[in-house]
C-alpha positions as CSV (number, residue, x, y, z in Angstrom):
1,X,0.0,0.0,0.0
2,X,2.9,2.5,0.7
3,X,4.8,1.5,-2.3
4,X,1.5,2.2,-4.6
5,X,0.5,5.8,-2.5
6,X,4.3,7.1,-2.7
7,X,3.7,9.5,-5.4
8,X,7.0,11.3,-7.9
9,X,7.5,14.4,-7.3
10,X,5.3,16.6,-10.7
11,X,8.5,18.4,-12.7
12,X,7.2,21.0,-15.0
13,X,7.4,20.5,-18.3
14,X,8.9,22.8,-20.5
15,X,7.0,23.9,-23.5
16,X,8.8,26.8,-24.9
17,X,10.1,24.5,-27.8
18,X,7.0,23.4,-29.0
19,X,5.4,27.4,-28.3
20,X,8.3,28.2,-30.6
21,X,7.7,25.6,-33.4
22,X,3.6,27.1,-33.8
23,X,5.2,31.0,-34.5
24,X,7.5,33.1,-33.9
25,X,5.4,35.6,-31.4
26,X,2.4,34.8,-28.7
27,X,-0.1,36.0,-31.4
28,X,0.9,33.8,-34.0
29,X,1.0,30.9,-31.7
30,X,-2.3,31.7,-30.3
31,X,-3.7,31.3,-33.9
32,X,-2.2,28.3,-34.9
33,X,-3.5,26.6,-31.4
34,X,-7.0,27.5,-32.5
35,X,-6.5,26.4,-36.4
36,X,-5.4,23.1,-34.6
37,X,-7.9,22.7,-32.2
38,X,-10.7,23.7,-35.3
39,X,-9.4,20.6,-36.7
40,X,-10.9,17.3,-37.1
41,X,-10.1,13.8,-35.0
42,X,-6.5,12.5,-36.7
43,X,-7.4,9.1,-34.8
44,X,-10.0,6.6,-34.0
45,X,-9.3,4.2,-31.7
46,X,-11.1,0.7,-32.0
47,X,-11.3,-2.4,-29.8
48,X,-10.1,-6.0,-30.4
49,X,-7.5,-4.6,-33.1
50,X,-9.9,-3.2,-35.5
51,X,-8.0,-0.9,-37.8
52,X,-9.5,2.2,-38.9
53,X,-8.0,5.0,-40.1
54,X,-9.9,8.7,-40.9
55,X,-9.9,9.8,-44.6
56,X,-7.2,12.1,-45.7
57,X,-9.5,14.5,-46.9
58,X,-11.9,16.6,-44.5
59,X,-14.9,16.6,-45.9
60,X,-14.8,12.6,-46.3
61,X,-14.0,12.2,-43.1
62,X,-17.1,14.8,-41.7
63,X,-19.0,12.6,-44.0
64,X,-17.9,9.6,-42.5
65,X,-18.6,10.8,-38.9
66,X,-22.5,11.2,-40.6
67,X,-22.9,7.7,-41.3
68,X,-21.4,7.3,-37.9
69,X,-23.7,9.5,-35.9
70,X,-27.1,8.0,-38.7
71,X,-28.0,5.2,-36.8
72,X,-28.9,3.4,-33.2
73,X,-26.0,0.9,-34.5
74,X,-23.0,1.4,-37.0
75,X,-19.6,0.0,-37.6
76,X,-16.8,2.4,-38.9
77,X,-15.6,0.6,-42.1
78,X,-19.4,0.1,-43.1
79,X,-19.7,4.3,-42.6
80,X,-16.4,4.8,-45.1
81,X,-17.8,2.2,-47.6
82,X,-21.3,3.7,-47.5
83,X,-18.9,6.7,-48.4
84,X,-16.5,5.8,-51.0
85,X,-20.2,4.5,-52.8
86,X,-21.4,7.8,-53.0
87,X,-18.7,9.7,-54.3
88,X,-17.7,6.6,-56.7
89,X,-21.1,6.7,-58.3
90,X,-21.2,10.7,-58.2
91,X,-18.0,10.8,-60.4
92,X,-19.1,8.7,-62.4
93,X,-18.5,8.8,-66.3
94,X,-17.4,12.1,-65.5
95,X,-13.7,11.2,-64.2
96,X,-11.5,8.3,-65.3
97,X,-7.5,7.4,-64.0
98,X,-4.4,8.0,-66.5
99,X,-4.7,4.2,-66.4
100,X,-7.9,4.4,-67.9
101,X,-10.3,3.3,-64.8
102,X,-13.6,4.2,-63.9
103,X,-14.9,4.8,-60.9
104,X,-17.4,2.2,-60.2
105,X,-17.5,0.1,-56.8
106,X,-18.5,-3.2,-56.0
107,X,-18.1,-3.2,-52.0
108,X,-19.9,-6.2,-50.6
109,X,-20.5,-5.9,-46.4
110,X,-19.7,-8.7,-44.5
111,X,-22.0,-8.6,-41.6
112,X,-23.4,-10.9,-38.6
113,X,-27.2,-9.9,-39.8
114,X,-28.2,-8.2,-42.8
115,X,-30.2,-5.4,-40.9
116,X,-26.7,-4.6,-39.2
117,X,-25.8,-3.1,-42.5
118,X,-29.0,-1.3,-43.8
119,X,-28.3,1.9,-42.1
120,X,-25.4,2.1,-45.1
121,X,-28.2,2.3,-47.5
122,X,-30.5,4.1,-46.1
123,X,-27.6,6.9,-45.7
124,X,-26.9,7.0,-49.3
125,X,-30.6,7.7,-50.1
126,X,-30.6,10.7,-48.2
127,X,-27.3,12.4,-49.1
128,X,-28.2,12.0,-52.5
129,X,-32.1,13.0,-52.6
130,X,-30.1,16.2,-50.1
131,X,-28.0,16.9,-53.6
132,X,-30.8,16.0,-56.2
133,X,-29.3,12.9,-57.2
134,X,-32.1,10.5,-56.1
135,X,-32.6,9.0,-59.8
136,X,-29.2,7.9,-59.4
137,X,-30.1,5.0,-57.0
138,X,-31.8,1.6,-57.6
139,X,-32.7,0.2,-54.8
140,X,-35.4,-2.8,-55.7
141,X,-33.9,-6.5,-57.4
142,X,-32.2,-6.4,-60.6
143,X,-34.0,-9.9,-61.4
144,X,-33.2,-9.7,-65.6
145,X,-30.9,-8.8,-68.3
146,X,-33.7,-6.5,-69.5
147,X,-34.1,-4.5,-66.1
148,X,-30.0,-4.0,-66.1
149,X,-30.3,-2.8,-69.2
150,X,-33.3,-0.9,-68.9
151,X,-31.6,1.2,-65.7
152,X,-28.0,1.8,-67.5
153,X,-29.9,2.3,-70.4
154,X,-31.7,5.7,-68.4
155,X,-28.8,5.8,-65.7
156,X,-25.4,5.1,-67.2
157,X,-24.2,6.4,-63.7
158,X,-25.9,4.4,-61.1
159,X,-25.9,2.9,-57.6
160,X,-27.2,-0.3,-57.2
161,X,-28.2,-1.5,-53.3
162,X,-28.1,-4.5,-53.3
163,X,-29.6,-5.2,-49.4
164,X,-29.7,-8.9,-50.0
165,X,-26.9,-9.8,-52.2
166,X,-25.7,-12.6,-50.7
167,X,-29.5,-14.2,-50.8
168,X,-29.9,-13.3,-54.3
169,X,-26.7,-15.7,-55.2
170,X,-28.6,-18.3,-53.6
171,X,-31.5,-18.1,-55.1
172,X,-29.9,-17.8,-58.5
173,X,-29.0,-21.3,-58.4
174,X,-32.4,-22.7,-57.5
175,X,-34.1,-20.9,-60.3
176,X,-35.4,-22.7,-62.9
177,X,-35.1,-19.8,-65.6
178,X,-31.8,-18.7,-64.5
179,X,-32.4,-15.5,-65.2
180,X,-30.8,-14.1,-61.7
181,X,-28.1,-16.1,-62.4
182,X,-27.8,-14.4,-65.5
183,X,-28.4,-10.9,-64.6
184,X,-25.6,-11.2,-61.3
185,X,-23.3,-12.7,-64.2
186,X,-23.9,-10.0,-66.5
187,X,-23.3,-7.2,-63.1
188,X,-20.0,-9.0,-62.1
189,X,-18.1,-9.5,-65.9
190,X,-18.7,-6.5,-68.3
191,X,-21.2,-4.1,-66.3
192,X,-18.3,-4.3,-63.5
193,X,-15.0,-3.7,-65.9
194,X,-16.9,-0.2,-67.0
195,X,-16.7,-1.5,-70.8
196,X,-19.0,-0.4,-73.7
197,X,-22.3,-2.7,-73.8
198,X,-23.1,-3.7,-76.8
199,X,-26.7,-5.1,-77.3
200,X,-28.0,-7.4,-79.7
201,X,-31.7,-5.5,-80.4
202,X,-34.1,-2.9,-78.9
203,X,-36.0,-5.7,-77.1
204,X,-33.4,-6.3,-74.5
205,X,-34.6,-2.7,-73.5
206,X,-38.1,-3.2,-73.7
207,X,-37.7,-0.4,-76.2
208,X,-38.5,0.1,-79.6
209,X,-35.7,1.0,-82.5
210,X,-37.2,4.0,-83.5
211,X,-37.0,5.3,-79.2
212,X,-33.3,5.0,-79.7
213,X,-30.5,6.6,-82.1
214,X,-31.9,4.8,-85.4
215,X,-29.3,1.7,-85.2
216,X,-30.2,-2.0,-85.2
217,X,-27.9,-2.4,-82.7
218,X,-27.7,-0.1,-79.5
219,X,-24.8,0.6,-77.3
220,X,-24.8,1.7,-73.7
221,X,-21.4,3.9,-73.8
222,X,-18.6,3.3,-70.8
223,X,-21.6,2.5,-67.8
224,X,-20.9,3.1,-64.2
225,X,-22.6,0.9,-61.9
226,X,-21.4,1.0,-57.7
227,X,-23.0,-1.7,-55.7
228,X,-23.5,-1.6,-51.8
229,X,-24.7,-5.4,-50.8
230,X,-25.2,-6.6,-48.0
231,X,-24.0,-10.5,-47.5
232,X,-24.4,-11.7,-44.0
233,X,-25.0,-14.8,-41.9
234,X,-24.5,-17.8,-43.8
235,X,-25.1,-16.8,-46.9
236,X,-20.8,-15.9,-47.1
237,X,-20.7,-20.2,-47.8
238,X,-22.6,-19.2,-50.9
239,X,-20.8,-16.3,-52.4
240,X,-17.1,-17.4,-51.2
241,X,-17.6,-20.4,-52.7
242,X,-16.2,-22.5,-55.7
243,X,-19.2,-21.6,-58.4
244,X,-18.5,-18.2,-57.7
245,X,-14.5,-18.0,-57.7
246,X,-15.2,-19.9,-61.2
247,X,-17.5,-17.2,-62.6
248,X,-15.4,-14.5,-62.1
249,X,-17.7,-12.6,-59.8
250,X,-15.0,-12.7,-56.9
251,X,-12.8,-11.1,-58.8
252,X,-15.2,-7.3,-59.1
253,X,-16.2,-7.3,-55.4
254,X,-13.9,-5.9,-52.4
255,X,-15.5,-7.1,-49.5
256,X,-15.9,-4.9,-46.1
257,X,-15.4,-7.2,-43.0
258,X,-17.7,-6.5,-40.4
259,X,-18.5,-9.9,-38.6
260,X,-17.1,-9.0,-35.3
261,X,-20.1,-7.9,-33.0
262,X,-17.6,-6.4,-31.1
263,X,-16.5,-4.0,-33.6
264,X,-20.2,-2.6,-33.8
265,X,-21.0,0.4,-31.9
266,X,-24.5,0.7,-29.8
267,X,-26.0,4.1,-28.6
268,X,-29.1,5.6,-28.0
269,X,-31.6,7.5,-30.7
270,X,-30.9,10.9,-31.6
271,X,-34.3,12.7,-31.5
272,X,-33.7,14.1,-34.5
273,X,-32.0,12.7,-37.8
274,X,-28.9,14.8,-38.4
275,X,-29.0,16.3,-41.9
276,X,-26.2,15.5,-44.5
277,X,-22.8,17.9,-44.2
278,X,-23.7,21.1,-46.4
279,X,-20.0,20.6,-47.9
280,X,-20.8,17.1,-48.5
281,X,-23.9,18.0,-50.5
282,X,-22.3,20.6,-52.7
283,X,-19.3,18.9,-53.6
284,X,-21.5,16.0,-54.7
285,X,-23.6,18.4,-56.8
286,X,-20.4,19.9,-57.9
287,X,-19.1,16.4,-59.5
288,X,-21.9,15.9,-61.8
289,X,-21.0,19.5,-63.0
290,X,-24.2,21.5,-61.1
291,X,-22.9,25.4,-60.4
292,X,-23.9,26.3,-56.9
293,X,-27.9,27.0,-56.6
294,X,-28.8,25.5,-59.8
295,X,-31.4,23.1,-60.1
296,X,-31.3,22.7,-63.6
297,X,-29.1,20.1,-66.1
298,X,-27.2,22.5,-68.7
299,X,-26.5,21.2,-71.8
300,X,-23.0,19.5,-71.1
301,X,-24.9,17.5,-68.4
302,X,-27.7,16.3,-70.6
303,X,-24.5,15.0,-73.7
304,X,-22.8,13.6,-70.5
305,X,-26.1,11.8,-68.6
306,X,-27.0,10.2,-72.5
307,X,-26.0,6.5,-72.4
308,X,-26.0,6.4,-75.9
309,X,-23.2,9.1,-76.4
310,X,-19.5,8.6,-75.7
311,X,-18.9,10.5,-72.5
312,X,-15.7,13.0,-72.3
313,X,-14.7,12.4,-68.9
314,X,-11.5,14.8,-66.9
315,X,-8.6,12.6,-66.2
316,X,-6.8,12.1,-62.3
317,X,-3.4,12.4,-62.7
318,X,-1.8,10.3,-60.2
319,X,1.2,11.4,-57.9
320,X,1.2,8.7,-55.2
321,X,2.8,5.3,-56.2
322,X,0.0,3.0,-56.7
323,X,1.9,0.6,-59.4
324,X,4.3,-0.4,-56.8
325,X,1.4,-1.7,-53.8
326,X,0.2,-3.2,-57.0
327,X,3.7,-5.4,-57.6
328,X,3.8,-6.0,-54.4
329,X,0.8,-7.7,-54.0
330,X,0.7,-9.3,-57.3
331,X,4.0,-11.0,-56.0
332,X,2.6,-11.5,-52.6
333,X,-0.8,-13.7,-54.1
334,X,0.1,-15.2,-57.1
335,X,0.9,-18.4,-55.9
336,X,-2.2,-18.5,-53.4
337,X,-5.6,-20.5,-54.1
338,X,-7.5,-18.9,-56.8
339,X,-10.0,-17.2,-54.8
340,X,-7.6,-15.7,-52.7
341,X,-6.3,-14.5,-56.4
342,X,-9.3,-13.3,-57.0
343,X,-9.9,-11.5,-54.1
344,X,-6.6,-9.8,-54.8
345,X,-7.3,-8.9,-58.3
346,X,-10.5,-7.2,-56.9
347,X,-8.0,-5.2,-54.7
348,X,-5.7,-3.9,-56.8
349,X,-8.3,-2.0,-59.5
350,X,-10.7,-1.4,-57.2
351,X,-7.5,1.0,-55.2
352,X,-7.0,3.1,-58.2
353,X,-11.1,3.2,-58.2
354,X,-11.2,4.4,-55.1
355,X,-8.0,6.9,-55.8
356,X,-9.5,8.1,-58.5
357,X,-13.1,9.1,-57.1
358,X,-11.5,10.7,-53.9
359,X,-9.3,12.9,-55.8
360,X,-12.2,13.4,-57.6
361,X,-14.0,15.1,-54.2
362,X,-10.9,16.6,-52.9
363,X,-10.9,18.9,-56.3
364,X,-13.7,18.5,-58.7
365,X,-11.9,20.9,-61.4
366,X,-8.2,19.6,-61.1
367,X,-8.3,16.2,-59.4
368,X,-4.9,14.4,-58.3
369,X,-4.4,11.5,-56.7
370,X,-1.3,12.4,-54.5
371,X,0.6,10.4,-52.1
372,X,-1.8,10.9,-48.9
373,X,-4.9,9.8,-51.0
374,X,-2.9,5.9,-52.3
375,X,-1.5,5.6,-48.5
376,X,-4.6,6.1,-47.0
377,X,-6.5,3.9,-50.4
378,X,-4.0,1.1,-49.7
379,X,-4.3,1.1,-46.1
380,X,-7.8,0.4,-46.4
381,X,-8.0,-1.9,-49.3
382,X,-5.3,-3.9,-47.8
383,X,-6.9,-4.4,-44.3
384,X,-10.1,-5.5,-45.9
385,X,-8.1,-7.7,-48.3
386,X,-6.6,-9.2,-45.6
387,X,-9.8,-10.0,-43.5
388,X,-11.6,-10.7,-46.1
389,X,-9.0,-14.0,-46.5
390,X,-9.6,-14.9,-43.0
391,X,-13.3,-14.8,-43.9
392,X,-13.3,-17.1,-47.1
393,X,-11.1,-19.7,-45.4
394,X,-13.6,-20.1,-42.9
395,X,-16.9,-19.9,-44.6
396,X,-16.5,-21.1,-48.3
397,X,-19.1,-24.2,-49.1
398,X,-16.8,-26.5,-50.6
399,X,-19.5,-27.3,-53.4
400,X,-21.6,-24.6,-54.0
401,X,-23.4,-26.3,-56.9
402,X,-24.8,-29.5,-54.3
403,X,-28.5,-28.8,-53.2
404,X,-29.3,-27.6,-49.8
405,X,-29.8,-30.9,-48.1
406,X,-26.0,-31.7,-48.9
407,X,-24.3,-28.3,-46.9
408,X,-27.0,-28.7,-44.0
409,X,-25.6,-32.4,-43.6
410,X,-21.8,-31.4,-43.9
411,X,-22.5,-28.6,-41.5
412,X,-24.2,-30.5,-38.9
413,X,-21.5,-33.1,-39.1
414,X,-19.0,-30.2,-38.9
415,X,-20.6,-28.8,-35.3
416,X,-19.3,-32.5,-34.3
417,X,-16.2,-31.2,-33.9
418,X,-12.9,-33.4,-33.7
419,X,-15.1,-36.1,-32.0
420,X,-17.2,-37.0,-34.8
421,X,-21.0,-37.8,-34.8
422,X,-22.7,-41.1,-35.8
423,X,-25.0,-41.0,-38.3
424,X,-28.1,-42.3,-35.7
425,X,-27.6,-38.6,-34.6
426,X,-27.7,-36.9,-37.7
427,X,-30.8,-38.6,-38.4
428,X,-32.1,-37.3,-35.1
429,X,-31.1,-34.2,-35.3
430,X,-30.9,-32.8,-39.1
431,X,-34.3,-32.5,-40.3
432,X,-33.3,-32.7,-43.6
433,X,-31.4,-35.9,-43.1
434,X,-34.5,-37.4,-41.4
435,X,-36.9,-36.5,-43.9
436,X,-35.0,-38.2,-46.8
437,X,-35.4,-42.2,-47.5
438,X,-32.8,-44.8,-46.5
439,X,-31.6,-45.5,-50.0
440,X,-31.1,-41.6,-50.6
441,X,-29.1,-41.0,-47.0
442,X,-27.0,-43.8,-48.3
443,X,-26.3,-42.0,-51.5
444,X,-26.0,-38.5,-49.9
445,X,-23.0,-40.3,-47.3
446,X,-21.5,-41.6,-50.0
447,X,-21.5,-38.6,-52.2
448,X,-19.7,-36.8,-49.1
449,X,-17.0,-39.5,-49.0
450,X,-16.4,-39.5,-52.6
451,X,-15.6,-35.6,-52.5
452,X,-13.6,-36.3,-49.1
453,X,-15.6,-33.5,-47.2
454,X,-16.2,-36.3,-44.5
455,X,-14.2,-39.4,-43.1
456,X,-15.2,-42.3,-41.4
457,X,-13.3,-42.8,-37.9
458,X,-13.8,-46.0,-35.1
459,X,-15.2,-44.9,-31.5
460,X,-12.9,-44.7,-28.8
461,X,-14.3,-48.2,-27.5
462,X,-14.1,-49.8,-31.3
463,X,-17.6,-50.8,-31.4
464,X,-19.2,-48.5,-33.6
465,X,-17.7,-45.9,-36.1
466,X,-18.6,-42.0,-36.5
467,X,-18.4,-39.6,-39.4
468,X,-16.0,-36.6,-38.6
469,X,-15.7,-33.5,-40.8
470,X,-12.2,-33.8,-43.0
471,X,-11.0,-29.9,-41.6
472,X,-10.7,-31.2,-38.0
473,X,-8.4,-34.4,-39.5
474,X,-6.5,-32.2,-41.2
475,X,-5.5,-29.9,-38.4
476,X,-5.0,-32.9,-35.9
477,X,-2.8,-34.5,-38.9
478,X,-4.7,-37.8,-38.5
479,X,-6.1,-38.0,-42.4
480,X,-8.0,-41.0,-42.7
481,X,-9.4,-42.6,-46.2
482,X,-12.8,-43.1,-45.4
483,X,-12.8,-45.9,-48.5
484,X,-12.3,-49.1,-46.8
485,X,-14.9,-48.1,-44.4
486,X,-17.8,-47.1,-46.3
487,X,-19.5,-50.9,-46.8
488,X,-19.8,-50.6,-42.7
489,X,-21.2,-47.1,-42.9
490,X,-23.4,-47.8,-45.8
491,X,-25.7,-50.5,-44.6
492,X,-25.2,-50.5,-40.9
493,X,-27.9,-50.1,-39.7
494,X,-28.7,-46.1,-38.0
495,X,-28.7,-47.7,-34.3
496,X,-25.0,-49.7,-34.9
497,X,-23.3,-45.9,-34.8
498,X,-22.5,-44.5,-31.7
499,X,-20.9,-41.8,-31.1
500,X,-17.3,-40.6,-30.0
501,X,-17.6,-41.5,-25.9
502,X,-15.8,-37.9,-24.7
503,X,-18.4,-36.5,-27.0
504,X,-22.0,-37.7,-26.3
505,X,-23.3,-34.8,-24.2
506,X,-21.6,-32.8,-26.9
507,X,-23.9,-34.2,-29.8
508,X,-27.1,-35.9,-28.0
C-alpha cells in the first residue's frame, strides 16, 4: 500500500520548444492553437485490433462521422464504404485514372445480420435526394438482363443496393429460368470492368428502335454501376464459394469485414436525424457538373447523362505510387488459391477506383491522386483484403453447386467437432437428413465420401464408427481414407453408430 500511494514528485514540463515551433510571437502561436484545435479527429481508436483510419481529406471524413452518428448501431468501415459508394457513383463517367479506370464500386458488407448493414443504404438515399441525385439509386432486385439494361440504359451512372446480395446468389442457383443467375453474371463480368455494352436489339430494352438513335444495334457507352450489398449470416458459404470464384464474380467485389459484434457500436436515438454535411452536399452536386444553386441540367450534363453518347470524362493524374502496392501484391498472391487470387485482383483495380473518385471530391476541377490519398487507399484496401482471407477460409461451401440438403448435412457433421458424430444422430437431429429415405441418405453419405468433405473414424471403445468433418483431421494430422470403411457405414444399420464416448453430451 505505501509503495502504490508514494507518489513522484510533478516536474514542469517545458514547453517553450514546441510554443516556438507554432510561431514566432504569442499571437501567432495563439492562432495556430485554434486552427489546430478547429481541426478534425486524426485518430479513431477501436477495440479487439480493429484498424481504422480517418480519410485524408476533411470533408470525407465529416462525411464519415454522418454515417457514424445516422444510426442506433454502425460500424466504422461500413460508414467509409457507404462513403466511398457515394462519391464513386457521383464521379461517375465524368472522371476516369491516367490508367484508364472508372470509378465504379463493387463493395460487398460482410455482416453478422443483414439489418446490421441497412443503415449504409439508407444513408446513401438521403445524401443523394439532399443533392438532387435521387434518380441515381436503384434500390429494388435487378432480377433480368432486361431490367440491367433498362436502368444503365436511363442511368449510365448508377448505384445499385443490393440489401440482400448474398440471398440473391442463392437463389440464382435454385431458379429454374436462371435469369438471376444471368443478370448477377452479366453485373460482375462487363457491367463491373466499365466497358462499352453492346446489345443485340431494342427488345433487350423493352424499347422500340425508333425510341433510340436509329441503329439495329444499341450501345450503352462506358456505364458506371457502384454496388452496396449486404452478405451476411451464412449466406458468405454461398458467395465465397467455388461456383463463384469460377464465374469471375469474386474477382469485381472488395469485400468490407464487419463480422465482429464487437466492432459494432450501440447508442441511444438521436431525437432528431442529423441532416447531410452542407459541404458534402455541394461537392457532390459539384461532380456531376451543377454550379452552386442550380437546379437545372445544362446542356453539357444532358451530352454527359445520355447512355448512348460517348462521355468526355476529366482525367486524375496520379502522384502517389500506386503501381508499386500493385507489384507487391501481385508478388505477394500469385501463388495463393484462386479465390484468394481473385480477391486480390478485386483489390488492386478497385485502389486506383477508389483513388480516382477521392481525388475526384478533394478537387472537382483539377483532381490528383497524390501520395496521402494511395496511403490512406492502400491502407484500407489492404486491411479488408486481408480480413476478407480470413473470412473465405472459414466460410466457403466447398461445393456450392450440391443442393441444400448436402451443406445442412456437412454442416451438422461439422458442429461435431474433432469427436465426430454417428449417423443415428444426424438422423435425429438434421431435419433434412430425417426426412430423406434410406436409400437416398446412403447416396447423400457416400457422395460426401467421394468428394472427401467427411471421413469415417472408429469410436474410442471400437464398437461402432462415426463420421467426422475432413478440416478437423486435417489440423490434428490424422487424415484418414474413409474408402475401406464405407460398406460398414453404408448398410449398418442407424442404431450400430455410436458416437465418440468424450463426446455424447456434446452431440445428444
Amino acid at each position: 500500500g505505501k509503495m502504490y500511494r508514494s507518489v513522484e514528485p510533478k516536474q514542469e514540463t517545458d514547453l517553450s520548444g514546441i510554443l516556438r515551433q507554432l510561431g514566432d510571437t504569442d499571437e501567432d502561436q495563439r492562432r495556430r492553437l485554434k486552427e489546430l484545435a478547429a481541426q478534425p479527429e486524426i485518430e479513431r481508436v477501436e477495440p479487439a485490433g480493429l484498424r481504422v483510419e480517418p480519410f485524408p481529406i476533411s470533408g470525407l471524413e465529416a462525411f464519415a462521422r454522418w454515417f457514424d452518428d445516422s444510426s442506433d448501431e454502425t460500424h466504422p468501415l461500413v460508414s467509409q464504404a457507404a462513403v466511398l459508394s457515394v462519391v464513386s457513383v457521383a464521379a461517375g463517367r465524368r472522371y476516369v485514372s491516367q490508367f484508364g479506370d472508372c470509378t465504379g464500386l463493387y463493395l460487398g458488407i460482410l455482416s453478422p445480420a443483414g439489418a446490421q448493414a441497412r443503415y449504409a443504404g439508407i444513408g446513401c438515399n438521403r445524401v443523394l435526394m439532399a443533392a438532387g441525385l435521387r434518380s441515381m439509386v436503384r434500390a429494388t432486385r435487378l432480377s433480368s438482363p432486361q431490367q440491367l439494361y433498362a436502368l444503365l440504359g436511363s442511368r449510365p451512372a448508377a448505384l445499385y443496393l443490393a440489401d440482400d446480395y448474398g440471398d440473391q446468389v442463392r437463389i440464382a442457383r435454385r431458379q429454374p429460368s436462371g435469369l438471376l443467375e444471368q443478370t448477377l453474371s452479366l453485373i460482375t463480368g462487363t457491367v463491373a470492368s466499365g466497358a462499352d455494352l453492346l446489345l443485340d436489339n431494342w427488345q433487350e430494352l423493352g424499347l422500340r428502335q425508333n425510341d433510340g438513335d436509329g441503329s439495329s444495334y444499341p450501345t450503352i457507352y462506358s456505364p458506371v454501376l457502384s454496388m452496396l450489398g449486404t452478405i451476411s449470416g451464412v449466406q458468405c458459404g454461398k458467395v465465397f464459394g467455388a461456383q463463384e470464384v469460377s464465374r469471375g464474380s469474386i474477382d469485381s467485389f472488395l469485400f468490407v469485414p464487419a463480422t465482429d459484434v464487437d466492432h459494432w457500436r450501440a447508442r441511444a436515438r438521436a431525437f432528431v436525424p442529423v441532416e447531410p454535411p452542407d459541404e458534402v452536399v455541394e461537392r457532390l452536386r459539384t461532380l456531376r457538373g451543377f454550379a452552386p444553386e442550380a437546379t437545372t441540367q445544362t446542356a453539357q450534363q444532358l451530352f454527359e447523362e445520355n447512355a448512348w453518347l460517348q462521355p468526355t470524362p476529366i482525367t486524375v493524374r496520379f502522384t502517389g505510387d500506386v503501381q508499386r502496392v500493385e507489384k507487391a501484391w501481385l508478388s505477394q498472391y500469385q501463388r495463393q488459391s484462386p479465390t484468394i487470387r481473385g480477391l486480390a485482383a478485386a483489390a488492386r483495380s478497385r485502389l486506383r477506383r477508389i483513388c480516382t473518385a477521392m481525388a475526384a471530391f478533394a478537387n472537382p476541377k483539377a483532381p490528383v491522386a497524390d501520395q496521402a490519398i494511395v496511403s490512406w487507399a492502400t491502407g484500407w484496401v489492404g486491411y479488408c483484403l486481408e480480413q476478407t482471407i480470413i473470412e473465405a477460409d472459414l466460410r466457403a461451401a466447398p461445393d456450392d453447386d450440391k443442393p441444400d440438403a448436402y451443406q445442412q448435412v456437412l454442416e451438422f457433421i461439422g458442429t461435431a467437432g474433432a469427436a465426430g458424430v454417428a449417423k443415428h444422430r444426424v438422423v435425429n437431429g438434421c431435419w433434412t437428413f430425417r426426412s430423406m429415405s434410406t436409400e437416398k441418405r446412403d447416396a447423400l453419405i457416400n457422395q460426401m465420401l467421394d468428394d472427401e468433405v467427411v471421413q469415417v473414424m472408429p469410436t474410442l471403445s471400437g464398437r461402432g464408427k462415426v463420421l467426422v468433418h475432413a478440416r478437423f483431421l486435417r489440423a490434428n494430422g490424422e487424415p484418414v481414407s474413409a474408402r475401406d470403411d464405407r460398406e460398414d457405414v453404408v448398410r449398418t444399420g442407424s442404431h450400430d453408430f455410436e458416437p465418440h464416448e468424450s463426446s455424447v453430451s456434446g452431440t445428444s
